[in-house]
N, C-alpha and C positions, 0 to 999 in steps of 0.2 A: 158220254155223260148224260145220263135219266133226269127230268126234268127236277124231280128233288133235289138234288145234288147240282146241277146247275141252276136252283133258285136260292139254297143255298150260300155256293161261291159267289153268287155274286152281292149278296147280302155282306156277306163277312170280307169281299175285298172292298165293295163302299166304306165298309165301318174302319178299312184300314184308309181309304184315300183321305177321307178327311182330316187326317192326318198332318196332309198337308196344304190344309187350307189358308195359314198364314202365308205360307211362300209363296203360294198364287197368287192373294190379295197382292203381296208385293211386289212380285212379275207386275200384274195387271194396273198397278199404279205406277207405272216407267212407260208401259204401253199405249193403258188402256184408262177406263173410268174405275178400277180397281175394284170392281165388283164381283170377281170369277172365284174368289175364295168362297162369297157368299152363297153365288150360283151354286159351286158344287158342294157346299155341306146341306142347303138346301134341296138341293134334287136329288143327294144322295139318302137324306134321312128319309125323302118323301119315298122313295123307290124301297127303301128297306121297309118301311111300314105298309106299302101296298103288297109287298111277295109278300109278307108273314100272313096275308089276308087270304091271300091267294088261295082257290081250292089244292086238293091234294093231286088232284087230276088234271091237273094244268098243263098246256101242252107246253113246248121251247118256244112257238109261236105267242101263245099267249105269257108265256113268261115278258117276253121282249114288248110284244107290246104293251103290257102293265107296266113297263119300266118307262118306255115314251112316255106314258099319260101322265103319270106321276113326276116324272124330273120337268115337264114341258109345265104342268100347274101349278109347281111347286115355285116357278122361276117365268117371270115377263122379259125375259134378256134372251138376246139375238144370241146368244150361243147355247140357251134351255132348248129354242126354236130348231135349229140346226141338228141339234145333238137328238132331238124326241125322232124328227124328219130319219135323220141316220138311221135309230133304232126300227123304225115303224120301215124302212127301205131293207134292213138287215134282217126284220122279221119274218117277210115275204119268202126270204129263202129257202125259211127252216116250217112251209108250210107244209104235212103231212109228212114231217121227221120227226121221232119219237127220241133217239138216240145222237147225241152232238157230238161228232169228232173234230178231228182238224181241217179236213176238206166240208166240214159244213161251219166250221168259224173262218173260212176262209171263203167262202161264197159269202156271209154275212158279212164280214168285215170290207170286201170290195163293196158292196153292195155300200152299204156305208159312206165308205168311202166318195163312189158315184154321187149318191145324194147330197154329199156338204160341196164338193163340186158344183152341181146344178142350183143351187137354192143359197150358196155361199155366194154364188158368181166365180171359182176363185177356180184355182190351177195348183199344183205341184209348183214350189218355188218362192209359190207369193207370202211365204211365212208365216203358215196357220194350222191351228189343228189337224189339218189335213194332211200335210208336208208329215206328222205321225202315223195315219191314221193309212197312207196308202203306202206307207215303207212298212207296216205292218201288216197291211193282206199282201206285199210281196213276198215277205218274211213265212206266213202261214201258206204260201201255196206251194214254197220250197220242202217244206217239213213232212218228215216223215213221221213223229210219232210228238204225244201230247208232251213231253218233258221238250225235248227239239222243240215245240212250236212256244210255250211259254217263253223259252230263253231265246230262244230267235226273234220274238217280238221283242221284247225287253229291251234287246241291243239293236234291233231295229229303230225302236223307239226313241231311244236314247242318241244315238245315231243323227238321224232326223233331225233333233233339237240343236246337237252342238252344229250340223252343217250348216243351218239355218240362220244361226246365229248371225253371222256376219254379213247377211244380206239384210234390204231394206224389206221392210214391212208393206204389203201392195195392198192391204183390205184391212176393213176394219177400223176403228177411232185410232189401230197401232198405225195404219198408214198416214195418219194425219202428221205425224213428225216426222215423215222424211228419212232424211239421212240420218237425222238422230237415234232413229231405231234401230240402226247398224250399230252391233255388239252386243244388244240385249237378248235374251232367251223368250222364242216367245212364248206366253201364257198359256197357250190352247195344248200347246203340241208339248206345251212343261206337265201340264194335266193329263196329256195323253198317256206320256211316259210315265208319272206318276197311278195310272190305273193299271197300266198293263204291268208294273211294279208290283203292288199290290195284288194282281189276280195270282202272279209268281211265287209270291210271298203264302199265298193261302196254300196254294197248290201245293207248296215244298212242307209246308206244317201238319198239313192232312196226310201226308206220305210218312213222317213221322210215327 
């Protein structure tokens, strides 16, 4: 994928995530302070109006990092922070690559992944965005071609949320309730699945 075309996708799968922005709000008010609906229609409008800015000559590096600066300004909440950190750790990978495949969205996506790890505090398990986020660079380092990796992550993702589910919440205001947060979905990793939804959804429309 040429940097147009992955400034693009990723334009038109924000305009699809927002989508679902009420069922996050509602995830995040069982968990959380109920604010993650706002956070991502906010940092996703901010990120869509920074790539339309974008020059034409922009690399996949710079694509990613204008997407950090943009959802991280558009959003003062510990998961803007997280998410810009990811992107700006994801960035690094695709330095002096012109061309994005699966093995360079899968060096990005670990990469990712590491960084909400170290700056999260958090681990595999503890029932957060991450718990999505690292079952999907497993997903892409499996895959052999770009249709396999969209739908590998997808069920990957998806995946991740229901196992998750029925464990307690270890980070986050969702750790504050305890055992009560045994049986809920949680928000991060409901978001996660929801984008990598949407990236599916554009990808199988443009093949159309």
């Amino acid at each position: 994928m040429q940097s147009k075309q992955l400034n693009a996708h990723i334009r038109e799968s924000l305009a699809v995530l927002v989508e679902s922005a009420d069922e996050l709000r509602d995830l995040d008010q069982a968990l959380g302070d109920g604010d993650l609906g706002i956070t991502i229609t906010a940092g996703s409008h901010a990120v869509i109006t920074a790539l339309l800015e974008l020059d034409d000559d922009a690399t996949p590096t710079d694509i990613a990092r204008t997407c950090a600066k943009a959802f991280a300004n558009a959003n003062p909440s510990t998961m803007a922070a997280l998410v810009a950190g990811a992107l700006l750790a994801g960035s690094r990978t695709w330095d002096g690559k012109s061309d994005i495949g699966v093995a360079e969205a899968a060096a990005f996506v670990s990469a990712a992944a590491d960084s909400i790890a170290t700056r999260g505090k958090t681990q595999v398990g503890d029932k957060t965005i991450l718990d999505g986020i690292a079952a999907a660079a497993d997903a892409l380092r499996d895959a052999s071609s770009t249709t396999e990796a969209s739908s590998a992550v997808v069920a990957a993702a998806a995946k991740a949320v229901v196992d998750t589910k029925d464990l307690q919440s270890r980070r986050g205001r969702a750790s504050w309730l305890q055992e009560r947060s045994i049986g809920l979905a949680d928000p991060g990793a409901t978001a996660f699945q929801r984008l990598a939804e949407a990236w599916k959804k554009v990808e199988s429309d443009s093949a159309r």
